[in-house]
C-alpha positions in Angstrom: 0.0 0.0 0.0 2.7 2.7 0.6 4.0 2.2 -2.5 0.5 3.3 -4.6 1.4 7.0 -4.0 4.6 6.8 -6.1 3.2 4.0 -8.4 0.5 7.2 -9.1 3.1 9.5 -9.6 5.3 7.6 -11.8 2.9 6.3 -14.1 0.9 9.9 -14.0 4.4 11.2 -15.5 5.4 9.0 -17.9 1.3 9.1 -19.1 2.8 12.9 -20.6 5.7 11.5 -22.1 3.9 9.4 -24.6 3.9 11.1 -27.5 4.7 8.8 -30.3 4.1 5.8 -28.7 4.5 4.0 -25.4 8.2 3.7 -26.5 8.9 7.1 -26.3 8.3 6.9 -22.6 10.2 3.8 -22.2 14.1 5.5 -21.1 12.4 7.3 -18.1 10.2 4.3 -17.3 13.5 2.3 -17.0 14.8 4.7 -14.7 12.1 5.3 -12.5 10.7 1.8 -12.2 14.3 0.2 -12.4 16.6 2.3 -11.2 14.9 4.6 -8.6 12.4 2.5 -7.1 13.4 -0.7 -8.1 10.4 -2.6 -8.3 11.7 -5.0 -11.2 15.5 -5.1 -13.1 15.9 -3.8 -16.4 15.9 -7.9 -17.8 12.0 -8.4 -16.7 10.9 -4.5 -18.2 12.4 -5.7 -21.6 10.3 -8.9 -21.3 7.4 -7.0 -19.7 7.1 -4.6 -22.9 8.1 -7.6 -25.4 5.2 -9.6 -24.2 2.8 -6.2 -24.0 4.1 -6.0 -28.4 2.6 -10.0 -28.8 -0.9 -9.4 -26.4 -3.7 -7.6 -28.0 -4.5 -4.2 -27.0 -2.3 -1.3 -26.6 1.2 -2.6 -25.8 1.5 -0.5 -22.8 -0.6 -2.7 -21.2 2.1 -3.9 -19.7 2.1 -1.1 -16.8 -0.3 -3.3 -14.9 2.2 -5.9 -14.2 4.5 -3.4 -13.0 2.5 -2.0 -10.6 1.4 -5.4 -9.4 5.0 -5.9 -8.4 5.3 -2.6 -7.1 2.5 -2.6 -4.8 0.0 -5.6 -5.3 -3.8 -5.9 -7.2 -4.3 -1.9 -5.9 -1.0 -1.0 -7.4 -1.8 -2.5 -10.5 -5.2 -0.4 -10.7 -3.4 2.4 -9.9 -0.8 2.4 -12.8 -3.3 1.8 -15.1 -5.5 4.6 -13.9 -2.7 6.7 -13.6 -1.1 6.1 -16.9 -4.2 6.0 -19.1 -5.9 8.7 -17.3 -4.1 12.1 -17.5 -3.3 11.5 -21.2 -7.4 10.1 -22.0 -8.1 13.5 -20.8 -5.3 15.5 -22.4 -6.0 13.9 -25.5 -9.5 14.8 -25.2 -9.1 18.3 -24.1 -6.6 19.1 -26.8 -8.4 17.1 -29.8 -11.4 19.7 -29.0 -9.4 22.8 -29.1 -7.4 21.7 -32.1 -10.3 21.4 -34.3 -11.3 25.2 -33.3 -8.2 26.1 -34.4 -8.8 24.6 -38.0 -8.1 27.9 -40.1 -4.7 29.5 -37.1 -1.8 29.6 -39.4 0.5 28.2 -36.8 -1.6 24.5 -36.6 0.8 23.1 -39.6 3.8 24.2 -38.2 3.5 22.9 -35.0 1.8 20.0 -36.3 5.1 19.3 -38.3 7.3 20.3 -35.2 5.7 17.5 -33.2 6.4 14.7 -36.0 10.5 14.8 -35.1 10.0 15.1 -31.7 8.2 11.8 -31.8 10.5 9.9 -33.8 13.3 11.9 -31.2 11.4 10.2 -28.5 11.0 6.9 -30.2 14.3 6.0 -31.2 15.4 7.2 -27.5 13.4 4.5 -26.5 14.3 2.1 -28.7 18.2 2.4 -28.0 17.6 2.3 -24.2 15.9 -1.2 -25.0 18.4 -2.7 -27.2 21.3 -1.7 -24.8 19.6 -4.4 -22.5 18.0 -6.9 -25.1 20.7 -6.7 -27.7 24.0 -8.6 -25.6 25.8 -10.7 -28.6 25.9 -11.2 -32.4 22.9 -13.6 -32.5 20.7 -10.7 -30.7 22.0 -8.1 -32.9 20.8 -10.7 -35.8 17.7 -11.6 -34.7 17.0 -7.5 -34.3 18.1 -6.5 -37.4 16.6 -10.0 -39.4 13.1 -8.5 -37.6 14.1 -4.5 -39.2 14.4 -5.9 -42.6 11.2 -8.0 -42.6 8.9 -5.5 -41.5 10.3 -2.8 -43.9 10.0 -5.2 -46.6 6.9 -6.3 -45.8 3.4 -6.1 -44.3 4.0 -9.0 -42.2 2.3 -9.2 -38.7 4.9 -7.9 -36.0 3.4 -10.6 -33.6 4.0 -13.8 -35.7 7.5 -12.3 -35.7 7.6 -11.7 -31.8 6.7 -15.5 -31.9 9.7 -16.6 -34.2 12.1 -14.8 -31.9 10.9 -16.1 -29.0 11.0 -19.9 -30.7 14.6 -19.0 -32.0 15.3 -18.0 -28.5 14.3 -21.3 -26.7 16.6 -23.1 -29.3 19.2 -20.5 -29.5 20.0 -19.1 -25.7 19.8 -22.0 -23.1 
């Protein structure tokens, strides 16, 4: 129970750093639920958002488990609450003023300001993953053999999720 009060304030936080994606969030989410709290090492977040990319839904379903960990059934509610919450209502807040805003000159420029910082945010993300998931030449292949497929093609990213983790159970015993 005395955890719920920082699982609400560290999920409510990284709610506002989502833009882009749950990934964009993910370098401050390793620090605050890894390193600063420690309610899980950096080894079961990886697997914790690599499961959340197979399971339907949004992916960032996998703040639940966290705060499960952190701080039992009511910590679990209260990440979820706390991460889906402030930006439901953001999102909501903003999506009605933008559309009053339809003829302001300055919508399309910041609209095309916010596209790099997402991709910033992303790819900040995705590097703070793969300095944890990627540890050795068959990693780095299985990451890049997964880059090339799904620029190449249309294929599902879950089947692929599932041929990694078969290659694994062959591959790292």
């Amino acid at each position: 129970m005395s955890e719920v009060p920082a699982i609400i304030r560290v999920f409510a936080y990284l709610s506002l750093l989502t833009v882009g994606g749950g990934m964009a969030a993910f370098p401050e989410m390793k620090t605050l639920t890894v390193e600063t709290h420690n309610w899980l090492s950096f080894d079961q977040l990886v697997h914790l958002y690599s499961v959340g990319q197979l399971a339907p839904g949004p992916n960032m379903m996998m703040i639940v488990p966290i705060g499960d960990w952190a701080g039992g059934p009511l910590g679990a509610i209260a990440a979820l609450v706390a991460f889906f919450g402030p930006t439901a209502g953001l999102t909501y807040a903003v999506g009605r003023w933008w559309q009053k805003l339809e003829a302001w000159p300055w919508r399309a420029s910041i609209q095309s300001g916010l596209a790099p910082v997402s991709i910033g945010l992303l790819l900040a993300g995705c590097f703070t993953m793969a300095k944890g998931a990627i540890f050795g030449i068959d990693t780095a292949a299985i990451a890049v053999g997964v880059l090339l497929v799904l620029m190449q093609t249309r294929m599902n990213p879950a089947l692929l999720v599932i041929a990694a983790a078969i290659v694994g159970i062959f591959s790292f015993q």
